[in-house]
N, C-alpha and C positions, 0 to 999 in steps of 0.2 A: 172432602179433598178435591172433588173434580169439580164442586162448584168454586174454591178456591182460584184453583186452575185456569177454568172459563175469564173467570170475572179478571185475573191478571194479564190474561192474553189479549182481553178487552183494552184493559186499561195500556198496558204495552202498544199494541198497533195503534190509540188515540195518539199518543207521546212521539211514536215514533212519526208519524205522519203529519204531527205539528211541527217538528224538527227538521222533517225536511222540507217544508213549507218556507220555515224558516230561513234554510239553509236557500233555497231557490230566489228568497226575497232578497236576501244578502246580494248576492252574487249580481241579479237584478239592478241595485242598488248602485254597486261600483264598478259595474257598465255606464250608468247613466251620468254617475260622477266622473270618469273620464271623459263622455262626451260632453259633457259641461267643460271640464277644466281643458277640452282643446279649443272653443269658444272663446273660454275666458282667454287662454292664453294668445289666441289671434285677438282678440280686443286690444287688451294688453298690449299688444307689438305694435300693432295699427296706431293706439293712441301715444306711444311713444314717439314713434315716426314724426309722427304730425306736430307733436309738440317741438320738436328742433325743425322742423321744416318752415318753411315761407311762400308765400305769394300763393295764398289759399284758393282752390276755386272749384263750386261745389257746381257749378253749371257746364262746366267740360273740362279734357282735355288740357285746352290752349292758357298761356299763357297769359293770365287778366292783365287789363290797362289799369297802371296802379291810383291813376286818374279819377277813374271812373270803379274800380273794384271788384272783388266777386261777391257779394254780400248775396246770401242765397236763404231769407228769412221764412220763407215758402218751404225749401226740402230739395233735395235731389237724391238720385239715385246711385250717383258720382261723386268722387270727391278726387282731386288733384291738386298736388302740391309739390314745390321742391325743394329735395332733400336734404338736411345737412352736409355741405360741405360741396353741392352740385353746382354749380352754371346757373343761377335762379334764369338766364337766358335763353337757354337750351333746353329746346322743348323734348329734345331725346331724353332727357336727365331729369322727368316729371315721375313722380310716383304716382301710379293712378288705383284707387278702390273703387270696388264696384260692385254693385246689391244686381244677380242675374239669376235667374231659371232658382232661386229659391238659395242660393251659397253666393259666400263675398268671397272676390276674386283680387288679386293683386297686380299690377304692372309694374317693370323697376323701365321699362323704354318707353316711358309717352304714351303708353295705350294700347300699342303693337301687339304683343304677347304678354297673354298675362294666364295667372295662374290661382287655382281654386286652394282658398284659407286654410277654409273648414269643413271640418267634416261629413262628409254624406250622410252620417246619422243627426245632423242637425238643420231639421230644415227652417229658413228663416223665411218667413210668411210676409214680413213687411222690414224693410229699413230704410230710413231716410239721416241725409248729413244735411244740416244748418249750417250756416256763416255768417259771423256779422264781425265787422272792424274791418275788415279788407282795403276801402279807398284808404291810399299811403297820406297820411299828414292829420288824419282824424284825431279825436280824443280817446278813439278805443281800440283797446290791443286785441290784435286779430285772435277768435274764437272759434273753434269747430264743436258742431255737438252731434251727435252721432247716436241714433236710437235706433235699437234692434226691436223687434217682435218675431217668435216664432216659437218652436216646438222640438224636443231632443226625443228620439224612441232607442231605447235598449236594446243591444241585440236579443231575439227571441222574448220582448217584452210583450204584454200585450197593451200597454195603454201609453201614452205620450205626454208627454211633462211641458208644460207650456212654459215661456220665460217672458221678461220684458227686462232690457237693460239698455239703458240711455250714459251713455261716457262722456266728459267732456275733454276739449284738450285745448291751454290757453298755448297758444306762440309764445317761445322762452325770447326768442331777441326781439329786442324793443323796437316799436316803431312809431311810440307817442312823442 
């Protein structure tokens, strides 16, 4: 009877300590799927943005010469554009992103004040915005492409989830 006993308390404390191992991983788990889904969902908003927007320009601020364009084949760290239904004139009325100290940052004024995306548990270790189509009268409809790299950690995780995700977003109004 008492070696019964032994050998069940055994097995009881292995079950119970997988269980909650378990239960730690869980938890663990959808910590880190929310930090993802706030990522996703500032991508998401960004690449909507830019899809109704106009007058793309991944090398600053200012207002490109539709002349001459912002075609940004190389990368930047910036991207600006304006927004539906803005002034394409009025440099106050530029949406500006912006890859900084490790988090994407937002402007709705031209560049002035702007404001962090995403999450402090998400840090992004590299991102760069592409352009191409930009000179007005081209053959090609203006294109943004947008490629993240970085890292999401759980709160009280101990290890960090690496990600890569590149979005693309074509200009809805035509400019061929």
């Amino acid at each position: 009877m008492v070696v019964a006993v032994a050998l069940f308390a055994i097995i009881m404390l292995v079950a119970v300590g997988a269980l909650l191992s378990l239960v730690d991983a869980n938890r663990k788990a959808r910590a880190l799927e929310s930090v993802m889904n706030n990522l996703n969902v500032s991508l998401d908003s960004m690449v909507r943005a830019i899809r109704m927007g106009s007058h793309y320009n991944c090398r600053g601020t200012l207002i490109p010469d539709p002349g001459i364009g912002a075609d940004c084949s190389s990368g930047g760290t910036l991207f600006s554009f304006a927004p539906y239904g803005a002034d394409s004139s009025e440099q106050s009325e530029r949406v500006v992103y912006e890859f900084q100290d490790g988090r994407l940052y937002r402007s709705k004024d031209g560049g002035l004040n702007s404001i962090a995306i995403t999450a402090p548990e998400v840090l992004i270790e590299d991102m760069q915005f592409y352009t191409i189509g930009t000179v007005q009268g081209d053959v090609m409809q203006p294109k943004a492409v947008i490629v993240v790299k970085g890292s999401a950690e759980a709160e009280n995780a101990k290890s960090r989830t690496t990600f890569y995700i590149q979005a693309t977003a074509v200009q809805r109004v035509l400019d061929i």
